[in-house]
Residue, then its C-alpha position, 0 to 999 in steps of 0.5 A: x966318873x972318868x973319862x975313857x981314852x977311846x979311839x974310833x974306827x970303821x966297823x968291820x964284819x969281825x967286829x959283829x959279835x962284839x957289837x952283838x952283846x952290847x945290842x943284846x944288853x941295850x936293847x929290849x928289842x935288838x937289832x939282829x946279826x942280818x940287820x947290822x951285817x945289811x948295813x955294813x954290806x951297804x958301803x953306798x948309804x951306810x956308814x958306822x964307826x966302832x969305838x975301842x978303849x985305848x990299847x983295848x981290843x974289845x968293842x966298847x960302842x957303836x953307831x950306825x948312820x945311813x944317808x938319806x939325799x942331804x941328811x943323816x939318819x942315825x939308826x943305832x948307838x949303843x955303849x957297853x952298859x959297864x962303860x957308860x957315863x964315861x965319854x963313850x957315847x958323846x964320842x960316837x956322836x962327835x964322830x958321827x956329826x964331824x962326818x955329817x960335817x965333811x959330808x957337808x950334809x945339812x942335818x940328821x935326825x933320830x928317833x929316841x925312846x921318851x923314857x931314855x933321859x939320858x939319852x934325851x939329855x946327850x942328844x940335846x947337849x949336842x944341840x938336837x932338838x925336837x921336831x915331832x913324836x911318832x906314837x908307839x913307835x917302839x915295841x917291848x914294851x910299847x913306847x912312844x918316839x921323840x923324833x929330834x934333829x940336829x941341824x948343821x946350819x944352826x950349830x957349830x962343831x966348837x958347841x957346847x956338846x962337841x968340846x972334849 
């Protein structure tokens, strides 16, 4: 497994049809163009960061967060089903918590499928952790949500998760 040299950077409405395909092969249920173009339209709740290898023009990844009074919701995280397991993931999620940092926000939550480990396991590395289950929550198929917070009180960006 090695490490990719990523740079992260504002998405744009140019980056849409990249961050398209890699939705439609994450995703049973995708998010569509008008989704992701409403959260990029929204510049007063909504923020978002693309992620590119180094000297690579290709999108390679993705979040999508809105702020919600003192806390972050993370909507969206993908990475190129090709490139994962390879610090891609991990660096959208850094990115997103130093913003929830800078913001001096005091938490964010998430919804993940029960059945994505991997997943599960990067969001707890980073010192999430479980505060609910919303049943059925997903669709195609059916499934179950763990509801997980990460609280900035309680953690530090020089965590376990956050050194690179």
């Amino acid at each position: 497994m090695t490490a990719l040299q990523i740079h992260l950077t504002p998405t744009t409405v140019f980056d849409l049809e990249q961050i398209m395909a890699i939705e439609k092969a994450s995703f049973p249920f995708p998010w569509t163009k008008g989704m992701f173009l409403n959260e990029l339209l929204d510049k007063s709740y909504s923020t978002s960061f693309i992620a590119r290898e180094a000297g690579d023009a290709r999108v390679i990844g993705y979040v999508f967060i809105k702020t919600l009074y003192d806390e972050l919701h993370l909507l969206n995280i993908a990475v190129d089903p090709m490139l994962r397991r390879k610090g891609v993931g991990a660096a959208l999620l850094r990115q997103t918590l130093s913003f929830l940092e800078v913001k001096r926000m005091r938490k964010m939550i998430l919804e993940v499928r029960v059945s994505n480990r991997p997943a599960l396991d990067l969001y707890l590395k980073f010192g999430f952790r479980e505060i609910g289950l919303r049943p059925n929550y997903y669709c195609q198929p059916t499934e179950n949500a763990l509801l997980l917070q990460y609280e900035a009180a309680a953690n530090s960006l020089l965590g376990e998760g956050m050194r690179t």
